[in-house]
N, C-alpha and C positions, 0 to 999 in steps of 0.2 A: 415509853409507849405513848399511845393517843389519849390522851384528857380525856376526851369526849368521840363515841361513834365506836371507837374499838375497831380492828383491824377488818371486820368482819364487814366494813361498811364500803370500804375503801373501793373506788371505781375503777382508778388508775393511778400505776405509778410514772415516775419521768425523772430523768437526769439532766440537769443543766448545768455545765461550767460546777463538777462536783458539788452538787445540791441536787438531793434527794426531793421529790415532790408528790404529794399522794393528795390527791382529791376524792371527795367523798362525799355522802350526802349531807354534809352540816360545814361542807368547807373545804380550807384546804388547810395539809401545813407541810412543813420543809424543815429537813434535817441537813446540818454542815457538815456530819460525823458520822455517814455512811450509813444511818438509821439506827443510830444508838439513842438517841434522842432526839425527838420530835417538839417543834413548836406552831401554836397558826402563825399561819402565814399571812402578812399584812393583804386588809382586802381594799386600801383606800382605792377608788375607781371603781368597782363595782357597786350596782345596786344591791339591794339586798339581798331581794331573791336569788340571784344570779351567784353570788357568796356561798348558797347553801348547798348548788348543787354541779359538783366541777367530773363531767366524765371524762376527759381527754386532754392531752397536751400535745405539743409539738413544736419544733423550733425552727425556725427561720434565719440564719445568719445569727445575728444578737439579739432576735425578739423572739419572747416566749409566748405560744399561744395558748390559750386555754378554751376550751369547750364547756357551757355551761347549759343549764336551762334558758336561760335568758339570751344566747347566744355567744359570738366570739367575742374574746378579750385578747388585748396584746400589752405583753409589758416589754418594754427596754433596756430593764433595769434590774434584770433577774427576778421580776416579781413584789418588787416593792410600792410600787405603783400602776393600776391600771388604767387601760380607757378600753370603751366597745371596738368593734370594727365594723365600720358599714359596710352594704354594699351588697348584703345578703339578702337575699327574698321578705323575709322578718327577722327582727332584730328580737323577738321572743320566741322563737322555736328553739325546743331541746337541740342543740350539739351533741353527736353520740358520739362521733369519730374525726380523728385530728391524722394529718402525715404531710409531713414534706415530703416531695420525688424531686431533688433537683432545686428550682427556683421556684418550684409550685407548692403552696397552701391547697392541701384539696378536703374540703370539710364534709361532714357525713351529717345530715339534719336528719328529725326522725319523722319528722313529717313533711321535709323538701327536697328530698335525694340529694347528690351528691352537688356539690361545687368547688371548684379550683378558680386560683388567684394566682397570677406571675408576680404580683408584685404586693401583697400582702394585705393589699383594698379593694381594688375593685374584680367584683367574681363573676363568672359565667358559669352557667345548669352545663354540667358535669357528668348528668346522667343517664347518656345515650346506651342502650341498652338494656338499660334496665328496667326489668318491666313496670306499668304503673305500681300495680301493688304496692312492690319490694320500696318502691320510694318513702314509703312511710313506713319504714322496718328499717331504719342503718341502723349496727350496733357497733358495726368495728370495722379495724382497718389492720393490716398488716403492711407493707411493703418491704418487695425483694429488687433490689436495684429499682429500674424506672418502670416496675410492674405495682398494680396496688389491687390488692385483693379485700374482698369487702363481706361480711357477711351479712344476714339480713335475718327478722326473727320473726315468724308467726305461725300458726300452723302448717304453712307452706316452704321451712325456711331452703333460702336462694343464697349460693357463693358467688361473686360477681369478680371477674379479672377481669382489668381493663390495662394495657402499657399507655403510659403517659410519655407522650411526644412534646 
C-alpha cells in the first residue's frame, strides 16, 4: 500500500506499458505488479510544487502526460524523467483533466477551459461552447471513441460533449 497519503487521497489512476500509476495529493507513485506494491515514483523534472499535486494522466504514442497543479508534464521514458510542456495559456494553472482522441492532447485547466494539441506542444482554446463560467469548473474527462465528454463542478454543474475532428 501507499507510505504516505493512503488510498483515500488518490486523484487518479493510469496504466502505461503495464505500470500502474496513481497520482495524488503529495505525489505520485507506480506499481510493476499490478498494484500489489506501490513505490514514489521518481519526480526528477518537476518542480516541487507541481510533484505534490498530480490529477490526471494520459498517453500519447510513448509519452506520458501528467496533469498537475503547476501545469502539463511530459515524460518519454515511462516516467522516469520529466520536463513542462509549453504552450499553454499559464504554465501554473491547476490541470484537472487529461485524454487523447486520436493524435490530440486535449487538456482540462480549471481556470482556462479546455485545450488540445496535435502534436503534444503547441495548443489552441478548445473551448468553444462552453459557457464562460464552466471554464473555470473542468474536473474530468471521459472519452468514447473520437467524442470527449467533459464535466464541470459548481453550483451550477455543466456536462460538456464536444466530437473531435
Amino acid at each position: 500500500m501507499f507510505e504516505t497519503g493512503g488510498l483515500h487521497n488518490v486523484k487518479a489512476f493510469f496504466n502505461h506499458n503495464d505500470t500502474l500509476y496513481a497520482g495524488y495529493d503529495i505525489g505520485m507513485q507506480r506499481s510493476f505488479d499490478n498494484g500489489t506494491t506501490w513505490n514514489l515514483a521518481p519526480t526528477t523534472g518537476l518542480t516541487t510544487t507541481a510533484a505534490r499535486d498530480v490529477y490526471a494522466f494520459t498517453r500519447r504514442g510513448t509519452t506520458l502526460y501528467i496533469g498537475t497543479n503547476q501545469g502539463v508534464y511530459a515524460s518519454g521514458n515511462g516516467g522516469n524523467t520529466w520536463s513542462a510542456v509549453n504552450g499553454l495559456p499559464t504554465d501554473d494553472d491547476d490541470v484537472r483533466a487529461l485524454a487523447t482522441v486520436g493524435n490530440s492532447v486535449i487538456v482540462g485547466m480549471r481556470f482556462r477551459g479546455v485545450w488540445r494539441s496535435t502534436d503534444g506542444v503547441n495548443f489552441t482554446d478548445y473551448s468553444q461552447g462552453l459557457e464562460e463560467g464552466a471554464r473555470a469548473r473542468v474536473r474530468a474527462f471521459a472519452v468514447m471513441g473520437n467524442v470527449i465528454i467533459m464535466a464541470t463542478s459548481d453550483t451550477n454543474p455543466t456536462v460538456w460533449i464536444r466530437r473531435v475532428q
